[in-house]
KEROTI-828219 format. One record per atom (N, C-alpha, C, O): x, y, z. Coordinates in steps of 0.001 Angstrom, whole numbers, padded with zeros to 6 digits, always signed. Layout:
N
XYZ
...
//
This chain:
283
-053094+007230+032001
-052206+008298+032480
-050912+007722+033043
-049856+008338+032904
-050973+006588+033657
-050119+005679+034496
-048739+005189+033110
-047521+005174+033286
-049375+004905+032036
-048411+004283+031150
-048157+005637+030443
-047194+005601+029677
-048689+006613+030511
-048303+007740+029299
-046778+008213+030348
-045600+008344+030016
-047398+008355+031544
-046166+009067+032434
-044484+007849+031943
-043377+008023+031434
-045287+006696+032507
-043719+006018+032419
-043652+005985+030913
-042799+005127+031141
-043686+006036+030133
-043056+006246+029119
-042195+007494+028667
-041074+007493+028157
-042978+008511+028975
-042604+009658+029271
-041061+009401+029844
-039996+009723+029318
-041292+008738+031052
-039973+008616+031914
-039095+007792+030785
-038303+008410+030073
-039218+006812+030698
-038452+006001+030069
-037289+006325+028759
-036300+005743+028315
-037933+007423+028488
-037632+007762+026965
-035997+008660+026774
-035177+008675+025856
-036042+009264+027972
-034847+010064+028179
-033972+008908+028425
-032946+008904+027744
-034173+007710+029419
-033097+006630+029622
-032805+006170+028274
-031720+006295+027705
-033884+005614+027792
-032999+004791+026267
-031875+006288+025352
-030782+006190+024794
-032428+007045+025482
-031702+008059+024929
-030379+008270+025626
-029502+008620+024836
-030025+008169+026751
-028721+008124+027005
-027677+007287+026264
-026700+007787+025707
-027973+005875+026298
-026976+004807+026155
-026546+005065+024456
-025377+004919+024100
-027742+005498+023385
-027530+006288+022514
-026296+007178+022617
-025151+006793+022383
-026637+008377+022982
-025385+009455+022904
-024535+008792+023671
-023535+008718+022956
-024323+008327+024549
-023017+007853+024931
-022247+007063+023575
-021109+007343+023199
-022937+006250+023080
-022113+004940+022091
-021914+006189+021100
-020688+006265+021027
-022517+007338+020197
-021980+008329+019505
-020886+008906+019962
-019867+009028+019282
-021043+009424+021489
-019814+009929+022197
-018431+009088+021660
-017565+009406+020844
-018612+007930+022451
-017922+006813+022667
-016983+006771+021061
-015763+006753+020902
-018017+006765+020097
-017676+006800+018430
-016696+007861+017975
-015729+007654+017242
-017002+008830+018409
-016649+010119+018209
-015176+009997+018760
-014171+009842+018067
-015223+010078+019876
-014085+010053+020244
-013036+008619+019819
-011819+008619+020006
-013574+007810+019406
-012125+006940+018834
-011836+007363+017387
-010698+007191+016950
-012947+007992+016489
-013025+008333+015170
-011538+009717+015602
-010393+009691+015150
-012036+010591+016420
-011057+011754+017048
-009531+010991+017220
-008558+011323+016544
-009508+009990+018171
-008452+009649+018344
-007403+008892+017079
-006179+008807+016985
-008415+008463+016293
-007863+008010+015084
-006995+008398+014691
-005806+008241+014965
-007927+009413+013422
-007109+010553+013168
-006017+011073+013222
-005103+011390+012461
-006478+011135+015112
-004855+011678+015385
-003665+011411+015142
-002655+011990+014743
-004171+009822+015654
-002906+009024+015678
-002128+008814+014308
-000927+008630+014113
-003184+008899+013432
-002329+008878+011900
-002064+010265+011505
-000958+010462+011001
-002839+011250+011629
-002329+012965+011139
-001208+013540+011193
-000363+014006+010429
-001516+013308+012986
-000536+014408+013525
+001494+013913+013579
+002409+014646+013955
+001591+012449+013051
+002454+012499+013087
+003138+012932+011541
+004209+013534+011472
+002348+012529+010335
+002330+012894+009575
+002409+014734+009364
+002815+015197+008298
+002032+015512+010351
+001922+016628+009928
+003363+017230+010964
+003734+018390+010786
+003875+016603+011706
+005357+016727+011995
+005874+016230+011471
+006980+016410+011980
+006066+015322+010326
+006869+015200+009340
+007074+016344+008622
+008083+017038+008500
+005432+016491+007937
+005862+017940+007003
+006270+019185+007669
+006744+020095+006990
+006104+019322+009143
+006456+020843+009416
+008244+020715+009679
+008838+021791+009750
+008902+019692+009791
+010123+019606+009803
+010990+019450+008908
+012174+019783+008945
+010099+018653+007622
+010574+018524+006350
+010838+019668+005406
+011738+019757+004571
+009357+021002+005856
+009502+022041+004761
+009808+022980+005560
+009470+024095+005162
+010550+022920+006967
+010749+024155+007994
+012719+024177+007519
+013415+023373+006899
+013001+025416+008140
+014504+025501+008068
+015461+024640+008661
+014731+023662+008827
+016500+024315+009074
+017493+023367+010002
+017509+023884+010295
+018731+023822+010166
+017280+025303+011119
+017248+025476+012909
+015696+025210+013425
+015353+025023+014593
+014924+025239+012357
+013432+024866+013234
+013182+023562+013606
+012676+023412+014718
+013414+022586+012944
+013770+021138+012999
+013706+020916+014138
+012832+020163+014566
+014849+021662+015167
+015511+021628+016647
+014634+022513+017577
+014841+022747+018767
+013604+022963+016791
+013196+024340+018245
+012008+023522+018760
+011810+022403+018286
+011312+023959+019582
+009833+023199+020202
+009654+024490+021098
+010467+024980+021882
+008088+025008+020706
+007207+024367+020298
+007353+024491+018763
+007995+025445+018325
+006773+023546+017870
+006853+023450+016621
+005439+024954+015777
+004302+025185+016187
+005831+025311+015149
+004756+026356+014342
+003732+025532+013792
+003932+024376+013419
+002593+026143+013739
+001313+025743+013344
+001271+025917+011673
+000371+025284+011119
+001691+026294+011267
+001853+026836+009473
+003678+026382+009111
+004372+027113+009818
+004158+025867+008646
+004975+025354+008050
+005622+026491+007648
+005082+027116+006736
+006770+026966+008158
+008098+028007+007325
+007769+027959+005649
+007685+028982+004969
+007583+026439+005058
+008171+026795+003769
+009421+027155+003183
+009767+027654+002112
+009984+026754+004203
+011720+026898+003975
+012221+025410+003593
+012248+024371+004251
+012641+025744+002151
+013034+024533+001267
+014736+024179+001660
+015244+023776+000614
+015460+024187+002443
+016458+024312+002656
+016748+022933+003039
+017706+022365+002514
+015593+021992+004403
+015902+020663+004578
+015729+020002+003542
+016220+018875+003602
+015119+020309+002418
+014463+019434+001149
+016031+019541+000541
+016741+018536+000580
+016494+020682+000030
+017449+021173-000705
+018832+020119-000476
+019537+019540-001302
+018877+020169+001406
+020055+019423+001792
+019791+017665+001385
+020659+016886+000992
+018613+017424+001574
+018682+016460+001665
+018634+015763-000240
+018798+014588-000570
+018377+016886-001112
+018228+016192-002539
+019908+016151-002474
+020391+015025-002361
+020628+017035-002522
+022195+017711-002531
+022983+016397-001726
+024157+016147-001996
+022475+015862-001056
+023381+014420-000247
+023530+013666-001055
+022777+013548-002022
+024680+012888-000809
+025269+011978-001459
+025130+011223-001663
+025450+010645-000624
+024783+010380-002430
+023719+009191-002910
+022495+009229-002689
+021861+008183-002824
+021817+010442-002288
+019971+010087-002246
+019380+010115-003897
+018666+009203-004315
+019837+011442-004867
+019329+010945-005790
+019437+009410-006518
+018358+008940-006880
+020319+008819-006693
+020616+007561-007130
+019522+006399-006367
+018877+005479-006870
+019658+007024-004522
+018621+005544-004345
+017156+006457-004483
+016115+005907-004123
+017124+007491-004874
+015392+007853-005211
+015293+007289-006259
+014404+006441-006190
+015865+007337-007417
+015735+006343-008374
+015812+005165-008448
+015602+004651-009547
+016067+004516-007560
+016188+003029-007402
+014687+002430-006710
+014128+001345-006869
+014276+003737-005811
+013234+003202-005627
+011789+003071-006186
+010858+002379-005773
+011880+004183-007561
+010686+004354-007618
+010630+002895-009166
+009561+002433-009564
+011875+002513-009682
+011969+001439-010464
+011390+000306-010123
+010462-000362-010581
+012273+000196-009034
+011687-001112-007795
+010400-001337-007631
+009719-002286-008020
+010060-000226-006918
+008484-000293-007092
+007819+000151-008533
+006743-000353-008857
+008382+000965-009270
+007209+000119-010556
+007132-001031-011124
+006129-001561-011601
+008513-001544-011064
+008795-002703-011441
+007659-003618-010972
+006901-004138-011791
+007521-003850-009393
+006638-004274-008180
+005583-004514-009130
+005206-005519-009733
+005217-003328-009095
+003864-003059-009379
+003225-003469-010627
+002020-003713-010581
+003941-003600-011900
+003957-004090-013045
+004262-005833-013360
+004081-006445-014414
+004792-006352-012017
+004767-007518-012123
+003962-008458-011284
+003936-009675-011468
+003321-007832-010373
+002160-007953-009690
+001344-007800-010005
+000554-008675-009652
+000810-006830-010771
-000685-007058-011463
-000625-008243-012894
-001564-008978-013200
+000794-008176-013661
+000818-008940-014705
+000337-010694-013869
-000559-011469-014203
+001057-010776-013064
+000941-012526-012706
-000329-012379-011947
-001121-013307-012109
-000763-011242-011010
-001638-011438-010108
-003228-011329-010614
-004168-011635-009881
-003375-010854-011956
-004625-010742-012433
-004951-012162-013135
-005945-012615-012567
-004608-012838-013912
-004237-014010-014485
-004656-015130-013288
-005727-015736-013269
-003872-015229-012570
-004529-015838-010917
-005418-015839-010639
-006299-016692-010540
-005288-014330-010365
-007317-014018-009561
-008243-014667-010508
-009212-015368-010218
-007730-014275-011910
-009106-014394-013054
-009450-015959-012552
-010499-016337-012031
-008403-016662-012825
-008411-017983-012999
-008944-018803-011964
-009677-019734-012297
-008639-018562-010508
-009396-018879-009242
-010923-018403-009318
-011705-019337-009140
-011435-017342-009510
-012666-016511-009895
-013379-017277-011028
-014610-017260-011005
-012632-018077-012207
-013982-018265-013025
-013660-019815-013348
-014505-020138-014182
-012942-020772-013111
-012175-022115-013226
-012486-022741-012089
-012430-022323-010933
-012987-024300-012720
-012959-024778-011088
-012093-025833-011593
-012210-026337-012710
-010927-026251-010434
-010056-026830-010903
-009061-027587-009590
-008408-026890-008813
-009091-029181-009514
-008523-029496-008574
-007396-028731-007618
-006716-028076-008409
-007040-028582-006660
-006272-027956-006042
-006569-026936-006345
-005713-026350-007008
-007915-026140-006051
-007754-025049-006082
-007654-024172-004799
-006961-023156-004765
-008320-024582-003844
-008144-024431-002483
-006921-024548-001675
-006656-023887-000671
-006183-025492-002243
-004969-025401-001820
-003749-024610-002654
-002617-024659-002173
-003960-023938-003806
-003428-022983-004214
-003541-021809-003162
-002591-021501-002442
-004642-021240-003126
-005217-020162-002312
-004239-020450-000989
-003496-019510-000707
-004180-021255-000415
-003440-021787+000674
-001799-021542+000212
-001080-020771+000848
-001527-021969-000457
-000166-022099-001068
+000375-020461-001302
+001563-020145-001242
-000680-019561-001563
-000250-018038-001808
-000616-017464-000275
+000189-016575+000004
-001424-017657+000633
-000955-017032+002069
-000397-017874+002288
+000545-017220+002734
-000028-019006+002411
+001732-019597+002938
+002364-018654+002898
+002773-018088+003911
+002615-018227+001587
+003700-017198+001140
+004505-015928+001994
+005641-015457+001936
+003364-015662+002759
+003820-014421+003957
+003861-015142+005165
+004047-014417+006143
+003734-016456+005426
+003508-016967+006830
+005707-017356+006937
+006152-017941+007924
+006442-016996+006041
+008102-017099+006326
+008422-015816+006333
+008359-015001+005412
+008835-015663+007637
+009261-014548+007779
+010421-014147+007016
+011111-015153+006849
+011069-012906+006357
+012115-012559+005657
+013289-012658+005822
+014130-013175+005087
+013430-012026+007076
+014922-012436+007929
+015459-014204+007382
+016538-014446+006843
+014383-015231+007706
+014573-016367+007765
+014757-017148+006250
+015092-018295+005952
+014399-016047+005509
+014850-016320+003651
+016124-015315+003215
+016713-015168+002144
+016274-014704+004513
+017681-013820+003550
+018739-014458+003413
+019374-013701+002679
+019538-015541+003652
+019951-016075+003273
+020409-017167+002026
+021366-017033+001264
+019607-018071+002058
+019215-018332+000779
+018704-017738-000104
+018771-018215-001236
+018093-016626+000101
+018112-015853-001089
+019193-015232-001482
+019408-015209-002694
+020245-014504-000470
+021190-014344-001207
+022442-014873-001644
+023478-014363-002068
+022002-016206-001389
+023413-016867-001975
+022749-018079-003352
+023389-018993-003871
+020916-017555-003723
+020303-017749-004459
+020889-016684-005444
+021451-016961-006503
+020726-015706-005057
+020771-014471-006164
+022431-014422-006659
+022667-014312-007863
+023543-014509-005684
+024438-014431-005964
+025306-015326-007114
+026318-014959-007713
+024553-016678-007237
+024704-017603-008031
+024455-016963-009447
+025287-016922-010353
+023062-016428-009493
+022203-016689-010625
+022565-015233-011197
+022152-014788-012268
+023377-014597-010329
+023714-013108-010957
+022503-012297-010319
+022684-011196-010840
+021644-012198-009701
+020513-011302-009773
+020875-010428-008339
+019994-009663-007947
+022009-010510-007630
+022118-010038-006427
+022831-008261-006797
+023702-008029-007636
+022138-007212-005885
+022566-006415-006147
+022036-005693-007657
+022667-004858-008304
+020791-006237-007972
+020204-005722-009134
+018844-005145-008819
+018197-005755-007968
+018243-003951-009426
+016906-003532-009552
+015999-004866-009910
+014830-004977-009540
+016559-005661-010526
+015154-006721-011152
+015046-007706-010277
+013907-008132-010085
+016411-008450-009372
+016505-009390-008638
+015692-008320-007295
+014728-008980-006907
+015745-007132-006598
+015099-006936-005794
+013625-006800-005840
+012990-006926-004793
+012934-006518-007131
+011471-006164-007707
+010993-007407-007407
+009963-007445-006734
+011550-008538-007783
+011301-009871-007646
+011235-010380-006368
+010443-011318-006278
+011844-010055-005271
+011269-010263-004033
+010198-009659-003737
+009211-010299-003373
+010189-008411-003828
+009244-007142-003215
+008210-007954-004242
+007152-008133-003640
+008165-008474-005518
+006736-008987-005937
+006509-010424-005320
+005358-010845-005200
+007632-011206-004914
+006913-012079-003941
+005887-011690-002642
+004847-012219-002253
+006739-010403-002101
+005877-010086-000881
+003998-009613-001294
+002896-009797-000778
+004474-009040-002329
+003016-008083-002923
+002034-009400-003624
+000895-008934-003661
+002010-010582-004089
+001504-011269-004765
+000659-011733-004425
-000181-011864-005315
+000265-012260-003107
-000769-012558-002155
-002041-011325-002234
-003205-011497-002595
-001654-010577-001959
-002334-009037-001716
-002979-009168-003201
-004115-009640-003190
-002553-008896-004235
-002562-009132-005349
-003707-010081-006286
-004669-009715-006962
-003184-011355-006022
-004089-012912-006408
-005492-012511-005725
-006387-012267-006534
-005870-012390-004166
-006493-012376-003054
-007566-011310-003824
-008750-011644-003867
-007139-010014-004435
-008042-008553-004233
-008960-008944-005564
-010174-008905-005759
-007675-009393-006509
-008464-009525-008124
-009259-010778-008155
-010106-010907-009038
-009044-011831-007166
-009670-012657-007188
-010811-012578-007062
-011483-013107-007946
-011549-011871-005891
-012413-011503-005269
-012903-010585-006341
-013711-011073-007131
-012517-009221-006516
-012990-008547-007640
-013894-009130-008993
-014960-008759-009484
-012822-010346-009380
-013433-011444-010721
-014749-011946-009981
-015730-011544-010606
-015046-012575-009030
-015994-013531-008561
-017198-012489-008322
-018338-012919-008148
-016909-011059-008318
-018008-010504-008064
-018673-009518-009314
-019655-008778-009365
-017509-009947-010375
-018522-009445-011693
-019293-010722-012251
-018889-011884-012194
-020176-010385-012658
-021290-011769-013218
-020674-012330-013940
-020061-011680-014786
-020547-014071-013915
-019687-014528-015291
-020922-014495-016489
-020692-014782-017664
-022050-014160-016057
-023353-013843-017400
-022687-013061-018252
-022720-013442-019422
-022078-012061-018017
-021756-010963-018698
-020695-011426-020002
-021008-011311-021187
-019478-011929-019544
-018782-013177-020119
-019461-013418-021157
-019180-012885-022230
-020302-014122-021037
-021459-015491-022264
-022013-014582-022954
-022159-014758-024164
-022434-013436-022345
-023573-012887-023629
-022063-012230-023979
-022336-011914-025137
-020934-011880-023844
-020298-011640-025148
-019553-012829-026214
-019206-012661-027383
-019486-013624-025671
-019515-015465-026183
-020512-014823-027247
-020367-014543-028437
-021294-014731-026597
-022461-015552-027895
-022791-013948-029009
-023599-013861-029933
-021995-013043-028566
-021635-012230-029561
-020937-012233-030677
-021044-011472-031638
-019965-013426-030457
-018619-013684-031664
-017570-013241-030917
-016460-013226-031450
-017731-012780-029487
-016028-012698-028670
-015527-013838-028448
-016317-014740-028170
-013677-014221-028516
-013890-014648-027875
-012992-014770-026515
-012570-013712-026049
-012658-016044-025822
-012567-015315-023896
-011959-014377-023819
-012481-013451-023199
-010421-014146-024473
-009424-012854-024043
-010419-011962-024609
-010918-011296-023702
-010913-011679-025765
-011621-010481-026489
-013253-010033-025197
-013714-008906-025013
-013659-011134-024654
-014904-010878-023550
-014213-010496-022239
-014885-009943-021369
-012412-010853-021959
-012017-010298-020810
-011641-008624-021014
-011681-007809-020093
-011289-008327-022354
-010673-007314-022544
-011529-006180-022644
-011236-005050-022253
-012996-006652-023381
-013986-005530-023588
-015020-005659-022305
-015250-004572-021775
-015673-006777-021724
-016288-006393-020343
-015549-006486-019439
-015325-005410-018886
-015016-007402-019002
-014231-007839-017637
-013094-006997-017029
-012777-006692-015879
-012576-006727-018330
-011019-005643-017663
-011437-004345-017651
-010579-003561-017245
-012557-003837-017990
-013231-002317-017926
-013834-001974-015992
-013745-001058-015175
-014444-003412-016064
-015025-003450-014451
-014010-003955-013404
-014221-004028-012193
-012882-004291-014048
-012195-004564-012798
-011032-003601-013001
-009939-004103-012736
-011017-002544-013342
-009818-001681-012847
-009773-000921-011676
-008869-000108-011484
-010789-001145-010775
-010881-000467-009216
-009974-002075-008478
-009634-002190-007300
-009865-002632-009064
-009188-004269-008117
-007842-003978-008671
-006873-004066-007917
-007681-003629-009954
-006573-003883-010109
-005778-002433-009652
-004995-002494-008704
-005961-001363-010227
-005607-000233-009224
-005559-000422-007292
-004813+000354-006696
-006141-001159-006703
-006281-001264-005931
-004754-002447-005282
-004220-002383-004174
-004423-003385-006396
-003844-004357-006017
-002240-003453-006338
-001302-003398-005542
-002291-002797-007749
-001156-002077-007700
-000972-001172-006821
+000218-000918-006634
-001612-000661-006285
-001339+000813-004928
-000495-000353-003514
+000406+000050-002779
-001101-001782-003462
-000771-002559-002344
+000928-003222-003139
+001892-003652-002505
+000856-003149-003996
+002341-003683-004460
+003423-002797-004462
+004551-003127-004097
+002912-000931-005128
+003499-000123-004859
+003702-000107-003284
+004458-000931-002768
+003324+000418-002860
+003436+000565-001062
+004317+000099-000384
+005038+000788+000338
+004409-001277-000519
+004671-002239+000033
+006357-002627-000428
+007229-003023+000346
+006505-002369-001978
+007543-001826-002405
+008417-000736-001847
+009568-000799-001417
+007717+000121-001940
+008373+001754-001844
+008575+001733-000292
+009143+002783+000007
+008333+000932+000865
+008007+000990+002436
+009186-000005+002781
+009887+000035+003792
+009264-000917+001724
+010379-002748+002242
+011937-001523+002571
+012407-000454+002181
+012174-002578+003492
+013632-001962+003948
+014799-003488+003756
+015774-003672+003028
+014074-004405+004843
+015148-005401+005147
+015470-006166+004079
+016583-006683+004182
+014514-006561+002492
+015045-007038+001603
+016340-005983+000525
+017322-006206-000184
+015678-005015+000918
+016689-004004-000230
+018231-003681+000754
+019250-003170+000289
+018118-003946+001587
+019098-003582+002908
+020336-004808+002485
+021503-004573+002170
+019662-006152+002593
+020411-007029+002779
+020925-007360+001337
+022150-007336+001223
+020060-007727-000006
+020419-007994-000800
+021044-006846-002128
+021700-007068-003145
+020682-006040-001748
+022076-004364-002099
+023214-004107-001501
+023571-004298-000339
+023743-003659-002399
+024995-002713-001727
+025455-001372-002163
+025830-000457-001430
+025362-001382-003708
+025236-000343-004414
+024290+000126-004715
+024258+001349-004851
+023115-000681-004945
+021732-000012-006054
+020829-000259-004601
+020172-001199-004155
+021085+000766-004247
+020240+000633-002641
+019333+001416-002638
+019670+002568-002915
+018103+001221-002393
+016770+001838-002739
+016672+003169-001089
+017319+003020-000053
+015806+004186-001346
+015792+004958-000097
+015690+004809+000794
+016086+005510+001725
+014856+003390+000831
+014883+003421+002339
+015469+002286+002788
+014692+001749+003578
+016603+001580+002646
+017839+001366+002640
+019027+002072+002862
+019928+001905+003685
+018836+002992+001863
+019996+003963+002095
+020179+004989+003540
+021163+005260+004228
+018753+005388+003611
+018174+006055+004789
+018755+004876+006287
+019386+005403+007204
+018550+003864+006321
+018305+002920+007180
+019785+002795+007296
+019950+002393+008447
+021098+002937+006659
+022300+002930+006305
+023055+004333+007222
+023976+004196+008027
+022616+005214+006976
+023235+006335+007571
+022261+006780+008708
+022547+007944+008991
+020936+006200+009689
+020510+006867+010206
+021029+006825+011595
+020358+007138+012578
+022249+006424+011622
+023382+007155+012763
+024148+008061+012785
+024549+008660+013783
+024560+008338+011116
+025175+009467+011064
+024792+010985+010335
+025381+012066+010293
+023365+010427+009735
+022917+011725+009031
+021847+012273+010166
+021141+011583+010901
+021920+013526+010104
+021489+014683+010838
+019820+015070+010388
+019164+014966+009352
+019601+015488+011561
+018087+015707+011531
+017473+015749+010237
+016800+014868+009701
+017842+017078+009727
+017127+017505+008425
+017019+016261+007452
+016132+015972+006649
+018159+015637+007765
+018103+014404+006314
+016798+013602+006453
+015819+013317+005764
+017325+013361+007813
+015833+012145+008571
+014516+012549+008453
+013557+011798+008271
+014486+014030+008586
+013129+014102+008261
+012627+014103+007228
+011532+013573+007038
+013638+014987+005873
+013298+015319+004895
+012890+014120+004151
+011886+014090+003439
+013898+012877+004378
+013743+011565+003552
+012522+010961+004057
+011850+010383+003203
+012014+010962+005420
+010586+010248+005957
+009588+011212+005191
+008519+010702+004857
+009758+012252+004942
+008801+013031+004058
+008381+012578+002879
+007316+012257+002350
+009938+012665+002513
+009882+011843+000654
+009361+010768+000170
+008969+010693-000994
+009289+009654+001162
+009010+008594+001649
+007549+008286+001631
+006994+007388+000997
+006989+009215+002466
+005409+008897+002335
+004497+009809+001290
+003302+009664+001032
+005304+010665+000836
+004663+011959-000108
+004223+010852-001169
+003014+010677-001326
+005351+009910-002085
+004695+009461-003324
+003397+008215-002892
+002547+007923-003733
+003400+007827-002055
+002430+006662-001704
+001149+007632-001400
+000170+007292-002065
+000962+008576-000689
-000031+009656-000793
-000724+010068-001984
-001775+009891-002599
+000649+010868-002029
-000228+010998-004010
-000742+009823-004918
-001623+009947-005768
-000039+008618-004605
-000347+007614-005246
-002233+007060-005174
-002977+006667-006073
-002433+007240-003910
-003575+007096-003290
-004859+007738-003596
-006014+007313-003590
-004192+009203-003941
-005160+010472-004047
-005385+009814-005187
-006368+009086-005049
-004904+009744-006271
-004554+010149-007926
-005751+008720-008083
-006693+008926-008848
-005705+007635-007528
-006436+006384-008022
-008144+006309-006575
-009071+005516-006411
-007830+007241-006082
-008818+007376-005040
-010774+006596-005865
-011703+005932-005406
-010499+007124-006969
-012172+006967-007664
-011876+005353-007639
-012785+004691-007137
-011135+004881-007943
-011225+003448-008118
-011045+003088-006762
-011896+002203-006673
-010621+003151-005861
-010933+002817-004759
-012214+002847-004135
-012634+001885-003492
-012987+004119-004324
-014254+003703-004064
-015318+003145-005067
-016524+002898-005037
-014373+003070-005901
-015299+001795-006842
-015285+000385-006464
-016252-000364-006609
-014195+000062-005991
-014145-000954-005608
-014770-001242-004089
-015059-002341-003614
-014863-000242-003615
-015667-000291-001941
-017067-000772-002914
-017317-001977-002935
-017868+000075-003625
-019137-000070-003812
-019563-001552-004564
-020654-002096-004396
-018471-002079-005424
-018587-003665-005909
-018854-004218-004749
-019873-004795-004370
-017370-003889-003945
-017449-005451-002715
-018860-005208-002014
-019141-006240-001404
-019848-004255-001864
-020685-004127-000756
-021930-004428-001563
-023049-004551-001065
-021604-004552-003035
-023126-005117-003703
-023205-006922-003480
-024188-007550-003872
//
């Protein structure tokens, strides 16, 4: 009777420290959220509200739907030109980052080959120089070689920045499909490109979608390389970063809108391969 009671007792204590750590969960999962939503969702209520709502507080819970800040801000003077500059840039990015960065990964993933460890090393080097501290020589690199002030000479930085991200995701991706799979198409009559193209590149398009969304991004987000080494072919958020002393609310918001809308959709649209690639890395 003596041990039935204290147990009895006992049972409600362990059960506290329980709901507390759920509590505890809950509420940073809550605070999360927030912290990423809600600023995001004052973007859009200022972006698709009128230019006098922009200015009022408290802000409306349902969005006007008044296309008017969108309107002003397509209608400004040079935004279409750098919206197009940016979404080049970043495909560009993105198309030259998976081209060099899959090739890499493959090659780290199924090659064993002196210096290979210090390759791997040699590509996070790569982000350990800060940008500021290469704008220079880069642009009196680019200015030489002609590439300054061009869509291809800026893609080419923005794919230096993205290449790490890149090498790193597909690498990992390669090492975790079986190289068995490989051999028994070997010993089918494939051969390597024909066994990368029919097994290998089927199972790794959650890495490589994954590596292009990090090249896009990262592209479509860079300011201080497109800032410094443009003048004319100045990508949005450059251009944005250019007038945000003298352009007026609506612009600012409408363009931070524009800004994160395609990387969103970008996200949604490749979402299945993303959690394809969650479920590889966790086998």
């Amino acid at each position: 009777m003596t041990s039935l009671a204290t147990t009895e007792a006992e049972t409600p204590t362990r059960a506290e420290p329980r709901s507390s750590g759920r509590l505890v969960m809950a509420s940073a999962v809550v605070v999360l959220v927030a912290w990423v939503l809600v600023p995001i969702y004052l973007l859009v209520v200022n972006a698709l509200g009128s230019v006098a709502a922009v200015t009022a507080w408290p802000k409306a819970l349902v969005p006007e739907f008044d296309l008017a800040s969108l309107a002003f801000f397509a209608n400004y003077a040079g935004v279409p030109r750098a919206l197009l500059n940016s979404f080049l840039v970043a495909g560009l990015t993105m198309v030259l980052s998976i081209g060099l960065g899959a090739p890499a990964g493959y090659a780290l993933a199924r090659f064993r080959f002196p210096g290979a460890n210090l390759f791997r090393l040699a590509v996070l080097m790569t982000r350990a120089f800060p940008l500021p501290l290469l704008a220079l020589p880069l642009t009196v690199l680019f200015i030489r070689v002609g590439l300054d002030d061009t869509i291809i000479g800026l893609a080419l930085v923005h794919t230096t920045l993205a290449m790490p991200f890149a090498v790193l995701i597909m690498a990992s991706l390669f090492m975790s499909i079986p190289e068995e799979l490989e051999e028994a198409a070997w010993t089918l009559g494939c051969s390597r490109l024909s066994a990368f193209r029919k097994v290998v590149l089927p199972l790794a398009l959650p890495g490589i979608a994954a590596a292009g969304i990090f090249a896009f991004v990262i592209s479509w987000n860079e300011v201080f390389a497109a800032a410094v080494l443009t003048i004319e072919n100045k990508t949005l958020t450059a251009f944005l970063l250019q007038s945000l002393d003298v352009s007026p609310l609506p612009l600012k918001f409408a363009g931070g809108a524009v800004l994160i809308v395609p990387a969103l959709l970008f996200l949604f649209a490749v979402r299945k391969y993303l959690f394809s690639l969650w479920g590889i890395a966790n086998r």
